[in-house]
C-alpha positions in Angstrom: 108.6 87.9 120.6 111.2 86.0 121.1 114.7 85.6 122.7 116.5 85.8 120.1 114.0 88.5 118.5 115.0 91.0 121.2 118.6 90.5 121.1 118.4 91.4 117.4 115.8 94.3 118.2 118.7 95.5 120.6 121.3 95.5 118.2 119.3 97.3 115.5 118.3 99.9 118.2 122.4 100.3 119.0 123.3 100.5 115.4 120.6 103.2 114.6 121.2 105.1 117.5 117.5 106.0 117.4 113.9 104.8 118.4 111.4 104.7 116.2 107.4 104.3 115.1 106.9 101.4 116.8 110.3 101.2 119.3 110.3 103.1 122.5 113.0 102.8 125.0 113.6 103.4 129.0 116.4 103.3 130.9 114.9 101.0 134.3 118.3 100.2 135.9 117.4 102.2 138.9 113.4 101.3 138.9 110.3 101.4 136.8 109.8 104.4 134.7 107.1 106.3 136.4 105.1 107.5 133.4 104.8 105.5 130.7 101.0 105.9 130.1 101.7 108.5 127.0 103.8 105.3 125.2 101.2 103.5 126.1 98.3 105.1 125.1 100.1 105.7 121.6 101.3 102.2 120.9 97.6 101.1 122.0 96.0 103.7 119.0 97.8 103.0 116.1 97.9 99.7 114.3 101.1 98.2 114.6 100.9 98.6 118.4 104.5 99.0 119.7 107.4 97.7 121.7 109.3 99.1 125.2 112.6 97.8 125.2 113.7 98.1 129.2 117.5 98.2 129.9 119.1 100.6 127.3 120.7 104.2 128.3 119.7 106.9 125.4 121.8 109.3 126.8 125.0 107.1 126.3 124.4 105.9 122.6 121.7 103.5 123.7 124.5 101.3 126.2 122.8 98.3 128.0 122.7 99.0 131.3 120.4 96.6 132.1 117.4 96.3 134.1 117.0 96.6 138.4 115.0 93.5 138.9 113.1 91.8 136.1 110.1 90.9 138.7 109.5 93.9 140.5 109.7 95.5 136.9 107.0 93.6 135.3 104.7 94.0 138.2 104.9 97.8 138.3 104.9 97.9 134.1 101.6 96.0 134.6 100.2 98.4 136.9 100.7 101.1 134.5 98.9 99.0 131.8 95.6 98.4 134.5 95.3 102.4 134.9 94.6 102.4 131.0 91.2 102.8 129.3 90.4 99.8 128.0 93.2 98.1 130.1 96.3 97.2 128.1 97.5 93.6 128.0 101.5 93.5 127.6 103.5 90.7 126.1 107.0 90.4 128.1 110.4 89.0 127.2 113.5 89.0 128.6 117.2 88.2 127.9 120.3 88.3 128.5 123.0 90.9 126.7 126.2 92.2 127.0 126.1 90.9 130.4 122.8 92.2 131.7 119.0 91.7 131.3 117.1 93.7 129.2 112.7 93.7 129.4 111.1 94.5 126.8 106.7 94.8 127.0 105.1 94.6 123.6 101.8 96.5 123.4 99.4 95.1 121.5 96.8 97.5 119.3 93.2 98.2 120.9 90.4 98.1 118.4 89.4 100.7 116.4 85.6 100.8 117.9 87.8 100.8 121.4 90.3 104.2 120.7 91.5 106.2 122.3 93.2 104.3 124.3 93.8 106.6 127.3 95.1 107.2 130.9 92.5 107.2 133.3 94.0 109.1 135.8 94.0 112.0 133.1 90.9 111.0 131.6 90.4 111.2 127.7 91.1 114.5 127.0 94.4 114.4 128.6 95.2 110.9 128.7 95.5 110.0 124.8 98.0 110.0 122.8 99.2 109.5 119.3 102.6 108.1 117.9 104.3 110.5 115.5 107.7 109.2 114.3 109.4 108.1 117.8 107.6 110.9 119.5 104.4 110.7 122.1 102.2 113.6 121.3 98.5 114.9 122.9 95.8 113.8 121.0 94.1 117.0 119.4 90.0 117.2 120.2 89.5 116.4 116.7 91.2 113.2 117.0 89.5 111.9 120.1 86.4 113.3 118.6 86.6 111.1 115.6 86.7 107.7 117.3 84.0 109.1 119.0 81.6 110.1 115.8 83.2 106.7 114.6 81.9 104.6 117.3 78.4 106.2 118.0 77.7 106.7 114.0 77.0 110.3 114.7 76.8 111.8 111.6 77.6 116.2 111.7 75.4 116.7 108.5 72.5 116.0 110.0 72.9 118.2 113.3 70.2 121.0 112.6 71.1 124.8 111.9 69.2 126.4 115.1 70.4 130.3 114.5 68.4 130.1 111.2 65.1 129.1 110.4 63.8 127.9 106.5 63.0 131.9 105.3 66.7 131.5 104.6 66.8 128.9 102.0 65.9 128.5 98.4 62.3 127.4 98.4 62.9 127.0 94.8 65.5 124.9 94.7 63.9 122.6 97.5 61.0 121.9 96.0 62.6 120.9 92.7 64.7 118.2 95.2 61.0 117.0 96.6 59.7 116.7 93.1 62.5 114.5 92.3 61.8 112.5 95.4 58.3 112.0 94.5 59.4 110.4 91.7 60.6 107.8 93.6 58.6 108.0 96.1 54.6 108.9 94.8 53.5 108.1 98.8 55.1 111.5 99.3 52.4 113.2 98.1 50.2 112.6 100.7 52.2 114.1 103.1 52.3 117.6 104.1 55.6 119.4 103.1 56.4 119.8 107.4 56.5 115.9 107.3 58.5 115.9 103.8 60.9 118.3 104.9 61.8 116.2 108.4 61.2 112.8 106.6 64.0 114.5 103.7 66.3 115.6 106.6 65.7 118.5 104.9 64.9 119.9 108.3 65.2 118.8 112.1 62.9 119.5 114.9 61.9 122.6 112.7 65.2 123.9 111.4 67.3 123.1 108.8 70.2 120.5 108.4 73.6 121.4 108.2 73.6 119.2 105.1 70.7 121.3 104.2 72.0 124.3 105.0 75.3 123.9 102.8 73.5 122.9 99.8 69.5 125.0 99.7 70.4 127.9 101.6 71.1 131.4 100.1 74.4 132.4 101.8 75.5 129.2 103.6 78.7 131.1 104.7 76.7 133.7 106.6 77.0 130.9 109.3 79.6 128.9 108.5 82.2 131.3 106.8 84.7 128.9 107.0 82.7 126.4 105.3 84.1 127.5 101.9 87.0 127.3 99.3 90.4 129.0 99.6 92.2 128.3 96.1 95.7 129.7 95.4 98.6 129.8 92.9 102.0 130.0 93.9 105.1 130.7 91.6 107.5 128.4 93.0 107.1 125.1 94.8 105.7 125.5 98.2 103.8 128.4 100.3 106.1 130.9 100.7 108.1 131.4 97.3 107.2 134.4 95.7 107.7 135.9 92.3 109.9 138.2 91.2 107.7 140.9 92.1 107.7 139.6 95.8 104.3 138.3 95.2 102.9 135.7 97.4 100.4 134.5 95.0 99.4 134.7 91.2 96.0 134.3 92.0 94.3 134.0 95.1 90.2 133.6 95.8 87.9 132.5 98.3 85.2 130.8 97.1 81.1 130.7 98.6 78.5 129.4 97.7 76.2 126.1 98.2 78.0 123.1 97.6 77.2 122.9 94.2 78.3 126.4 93.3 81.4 125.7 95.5 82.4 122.9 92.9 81.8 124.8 90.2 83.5 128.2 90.8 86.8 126.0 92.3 86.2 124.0 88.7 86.4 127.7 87.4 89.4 128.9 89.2 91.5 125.4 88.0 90.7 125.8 84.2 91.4 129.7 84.5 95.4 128.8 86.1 96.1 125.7 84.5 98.4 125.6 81.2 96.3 124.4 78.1 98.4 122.8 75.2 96.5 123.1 71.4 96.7 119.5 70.0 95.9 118.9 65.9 95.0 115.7 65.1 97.6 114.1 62.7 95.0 112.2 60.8 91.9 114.5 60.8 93.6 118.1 61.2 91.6 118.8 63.9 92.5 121.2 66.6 91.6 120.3 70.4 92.8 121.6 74.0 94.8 119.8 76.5 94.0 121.2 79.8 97.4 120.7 82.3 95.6 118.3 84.4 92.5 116.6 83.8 89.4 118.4 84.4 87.2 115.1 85.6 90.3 114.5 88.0 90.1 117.5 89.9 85.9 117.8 89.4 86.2 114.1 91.6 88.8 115.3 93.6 86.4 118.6 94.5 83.6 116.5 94.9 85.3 114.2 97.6 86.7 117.2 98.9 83.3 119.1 99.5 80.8 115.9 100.4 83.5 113.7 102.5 85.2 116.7 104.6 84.7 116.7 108.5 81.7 119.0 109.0 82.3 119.1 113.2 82.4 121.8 115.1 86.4 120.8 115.6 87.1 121.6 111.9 84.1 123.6 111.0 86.6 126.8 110.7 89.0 125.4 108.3 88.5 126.0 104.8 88.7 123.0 101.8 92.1 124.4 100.5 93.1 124.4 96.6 96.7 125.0 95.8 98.4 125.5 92.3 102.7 125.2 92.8 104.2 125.0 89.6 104.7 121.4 89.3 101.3 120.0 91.7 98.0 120.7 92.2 97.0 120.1 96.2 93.5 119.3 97.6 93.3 119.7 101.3 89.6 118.5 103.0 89.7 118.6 106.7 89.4 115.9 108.4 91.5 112.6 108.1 89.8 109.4 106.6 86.7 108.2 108.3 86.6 104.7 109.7 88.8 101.8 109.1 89.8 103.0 105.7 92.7 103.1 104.7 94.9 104.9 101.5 95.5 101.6 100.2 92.0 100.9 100.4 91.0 104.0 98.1 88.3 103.1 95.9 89.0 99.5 96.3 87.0 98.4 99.5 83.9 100.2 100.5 84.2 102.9 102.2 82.1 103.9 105.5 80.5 107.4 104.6 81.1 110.4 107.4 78.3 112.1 105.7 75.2 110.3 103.9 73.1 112.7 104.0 75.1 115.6 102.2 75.9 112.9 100.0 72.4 112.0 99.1 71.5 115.3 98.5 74.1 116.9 96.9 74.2 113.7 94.6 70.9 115.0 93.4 72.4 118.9 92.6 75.9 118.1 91.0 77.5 115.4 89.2 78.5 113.1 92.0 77.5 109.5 91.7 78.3 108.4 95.4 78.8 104.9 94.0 82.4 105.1 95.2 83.8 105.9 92.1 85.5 109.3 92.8 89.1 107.8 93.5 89.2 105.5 90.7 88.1 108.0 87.8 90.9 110.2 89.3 93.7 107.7 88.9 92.4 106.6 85.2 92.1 110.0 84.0 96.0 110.8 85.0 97.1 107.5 83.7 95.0 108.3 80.3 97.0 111.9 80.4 100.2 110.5 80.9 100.7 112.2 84.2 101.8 110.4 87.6 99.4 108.4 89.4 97.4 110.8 91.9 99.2 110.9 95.4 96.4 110.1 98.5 98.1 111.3 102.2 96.0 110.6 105.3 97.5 113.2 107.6 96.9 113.9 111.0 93.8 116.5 110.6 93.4 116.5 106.8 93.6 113.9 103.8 95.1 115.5 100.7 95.0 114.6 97.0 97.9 115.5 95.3 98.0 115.8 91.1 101.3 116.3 89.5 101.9 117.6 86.0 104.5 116.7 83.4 107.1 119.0 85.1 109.6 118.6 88.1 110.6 121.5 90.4 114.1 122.2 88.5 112.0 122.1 85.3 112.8 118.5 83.3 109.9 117.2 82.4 109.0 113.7 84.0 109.5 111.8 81.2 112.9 113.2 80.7 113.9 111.8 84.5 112.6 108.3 83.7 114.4 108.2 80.4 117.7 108.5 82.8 116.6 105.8 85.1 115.5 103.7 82.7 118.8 103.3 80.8 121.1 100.7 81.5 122.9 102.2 83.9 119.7 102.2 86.0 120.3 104.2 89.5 120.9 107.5 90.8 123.7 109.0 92.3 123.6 109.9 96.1 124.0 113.4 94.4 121.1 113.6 92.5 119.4 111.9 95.2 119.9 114.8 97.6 119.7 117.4 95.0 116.0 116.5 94.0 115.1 115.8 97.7 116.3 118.7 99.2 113.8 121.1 98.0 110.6 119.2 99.2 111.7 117.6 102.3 111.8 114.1 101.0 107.9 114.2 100.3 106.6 115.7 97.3 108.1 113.9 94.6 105.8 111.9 92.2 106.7 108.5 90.2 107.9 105.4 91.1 111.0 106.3 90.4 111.2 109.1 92.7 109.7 107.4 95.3 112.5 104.8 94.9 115.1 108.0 95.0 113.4 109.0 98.4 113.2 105.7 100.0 117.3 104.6 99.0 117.9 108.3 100.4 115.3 107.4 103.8 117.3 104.2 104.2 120.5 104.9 104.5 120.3 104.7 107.8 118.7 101.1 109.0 114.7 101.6 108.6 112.3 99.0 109.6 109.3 97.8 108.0 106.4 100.1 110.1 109.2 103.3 109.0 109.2 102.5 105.3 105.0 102.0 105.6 105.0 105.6 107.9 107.5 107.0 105.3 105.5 105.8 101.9 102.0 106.7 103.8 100.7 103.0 103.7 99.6 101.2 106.4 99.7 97.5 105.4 103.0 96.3 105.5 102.5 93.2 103.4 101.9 95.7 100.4 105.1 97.9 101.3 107.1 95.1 101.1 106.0 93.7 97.6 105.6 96.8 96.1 108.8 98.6 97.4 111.1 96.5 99.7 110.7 93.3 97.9 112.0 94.9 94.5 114.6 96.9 96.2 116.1 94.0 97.6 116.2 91.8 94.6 117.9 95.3 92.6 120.5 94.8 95.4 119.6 98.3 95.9 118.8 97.5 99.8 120.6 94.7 101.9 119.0 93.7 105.6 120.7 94.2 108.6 119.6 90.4 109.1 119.7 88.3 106.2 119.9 84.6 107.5 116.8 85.9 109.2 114.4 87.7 106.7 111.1 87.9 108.2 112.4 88.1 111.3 109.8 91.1 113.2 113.2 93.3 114.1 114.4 93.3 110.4 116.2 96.7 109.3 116.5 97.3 105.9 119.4 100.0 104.7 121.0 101.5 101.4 123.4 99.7 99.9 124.6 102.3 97.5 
């Protein structure tokens, strides 16, 4: 960065009395920080990458205090970054404020085929780290793992089921699969059905697959009873409310099965809890349903659920979770996306698969095309209900599809809401603001509308752009600013804490209501 770029980083720092995603600052005016491997580990494993700003006492409302010697300080920051895994490569800058020099060491983003970035003195395990708001926290094995199965292209589907042998699967059903196969593949009938079943991955070294496993065997749950469905409805809004009969949950079943009966008994359980409105034709008279959400949207979003979930042994004991709240319908599949995708990315770029196998064969049992069409038929079929676009997070363990229905949780319907921000008068009060926040933690909300409520309520104090991205779940800042800053600022609904300099890197964007 430069001069001048720091200075204003500074100042933004000092006015938001806070550090953030990509900000992390020491104090150094009595000598080098001795542990700075967690910040750098995380700035090195997510995107952005990150900035240390050197010189600045937290403890006194972030007061520049300056740095001991700007030398000596760079050396011993630059042995910190050799004892990383790969070695990180630090951009300094210094300059001049209030009277003293402040350092700051921007950390650059290591490949994804690279991550974890890590400390080598406490080895991967214990040496990587991932950024969560302006906090450093342990990786989980899961996440280490990941880059791991990422890099290697180990695929968990196709590890074989030793504590079980083939007298536990549906002969039946497998041989219907092979006859299909030999239908596009006639050579397969001169083999014997050992080499069919290892050249099918239907088995390996003798046993079954787990991909197998999930979809032939009788009782796949007899080894994998997590492997499963846990689908609830809850009368209010979040886990937790209860009805007025202090009852946790409406209804409540765990679902097993193969992976095709998994789809269809959650299928099942949706169409039994959701509303369904009787429609008559105006012109014809005739009489048709209207589920509450669309039944191909939530067959998709099962589908994905069931055939892209992490099938490691890190994750292998949590369940796919269903979850009815009165105005949503959650999907949670363990595991976050695989690979370089991205939620932006959803059912636009091609996606690396976690799990071809399971989804080769269980494209051959259900519905599933596998021709990365899942996400797109999900966000047409709300659009063609009227309902808000589908909401995609990419959490820490999990990716979760959100559907929302025509109803907000103090009971308007949707349309209602937008009718009042689409009058002249245009935008919420700070009251409203907080009043439909409150409830959902700032989160939950669907539209672009509310999304608009959250962020003006998120910005009232200075936010940069990596915040707004974190905060909206989307990674590529170039698309958060079009699609949310950009619009904001024209509205005069957001002003920037440096507006001779707009695309300056240590721009702060804040409420101006």
């Amino acid at each position: 960065m430069l001069t001048e770029e720091l200075v204003e980083l500074v100042k933004v720092i000092q006015s938001c009395r806070a550090e953030a995603q990509v900000t992390e600052v020491k104090t150094a005016h009595q000598g080098c920080p001795k542990r700075l491997y967690d910040t750098l580990s995380s700035f090195s494993n997510q995107d952005s990458g990150g900035t240390l700003v050197f010189g600045l006492e937290e403890s006194f409302g972030f007061q520049a205090v300056g740095v001991y010697d700007l030398q000596d300080l760079q050396k011993h920051v630059t042995e910190q970054c050799n004892q990383m895994e790969p070695p990180v490569r630090a951009v300094f800058t210094f300059a001049e404020y209030q009277g003293v020099w402040i350092l700051a060491a921007e950390v650059p983003a290591v490949e994804l085929f690279y991550r974890p970035c890590y400390y080598k003195g406490a080895g991967r395990v214990k040496g990587s780290y991932v950024r969560v708001g302006d906090a450093d926290l342990p990786m989980t094995d899961y996440e280490i793992y990941s880059y791991e199965a990422y890099r290697r292209h180990l695929h968990d589907d196709e590890r074989s089921v030793e504590r079980v042998g083939m007298k536990f699967m549906d002969s039946q059903k497998i041989e219907e699969y092979i006859r299909e196969k030999k239908k596009e593949r006639p050579q397969f009938a001169l083999l014997e059905k050992g080499q069919i079943y290892e050249l099918l991955n239907i088995t390996k070294d003798g046993s079954p697959t787990l991909a197998s496993w999930m979809n032939f065997s009788i009782y796949p749950q007899s080894v994998f009873p997590q492997l499963c469905v846990t689908a609830i409805v809850v009368q209010g809004y979040e886990i937790g409310d209860v009805a007025e009969d202090d009852a946790r949950f409406i209804d409540n079943k765990r679902i097993n099965g193969t992976i095709p009966e998994l789809v269809e008994e959650t299928i099942t359980f949706c169409r039994r809890n959701m509303k369904t409105r009787t429609i008559i034709d105006p012109d014809t008279g005739k009489r048709r349903d209207k589920t509450e959400y669309p039944v191909n949207a939530i067959r998709e979003a099962v589908l994905n659920a069931v055939i892209h979930r992490d099938y490691s042994v890190h994750t292998e004991g949590t369940p796919i979770q269903v979850n009815f709240f009165k105005d949503r319908l959650e999907i949670h599949s363990p595991g976050n996306l695989y690979g370089r995708m991205t939620v932006e990315e959803l059912g636009i770029a091609r996606p690396d698969i976690r799990n071809p196998l399971l989804a080769i064969i269980t494209e051959s049992l259900t519905e599933a095309e596998n021709r990365y069409s899942g996400i797109p038929t999900i966000r047409r079929e709300m659009k063609a209900y009227g309902l808000p676009a589908p909401v995609f997070e990419n959490r820490r363990n999990e990716f979760v599809v959100i559907l929302y229905n025509s109803m907000n949780h103090s009971g308007e319907t949707h349309d209602s809401r937008l009718k009042y921000f689409a009058d002249g008068e245009g935008s919420p009060s700070w009251g409203m603001v907080q009043e439909t926040n409150t409830y959902v933690g700032m989160r939950t909300l669907p539209y672009a509308a509310d999304m608009t409520m959250r962020l003006l309520a998120f910005c009232r104090e200075p936010r940069s752009r990596e915040e707004i991205a974190e905060f909206v779940g989307i990674r590529t800042q170039f698309y958060v600013v079009s699609k949310y800053i950009k619009p904001l600022l024209e509205d005069g609904k957001l002003q920037m804490t440096i507006p001779d300099k707009p695309k300056s890197k240590n721009q702060r964007y804040y409420t101006s209501l």
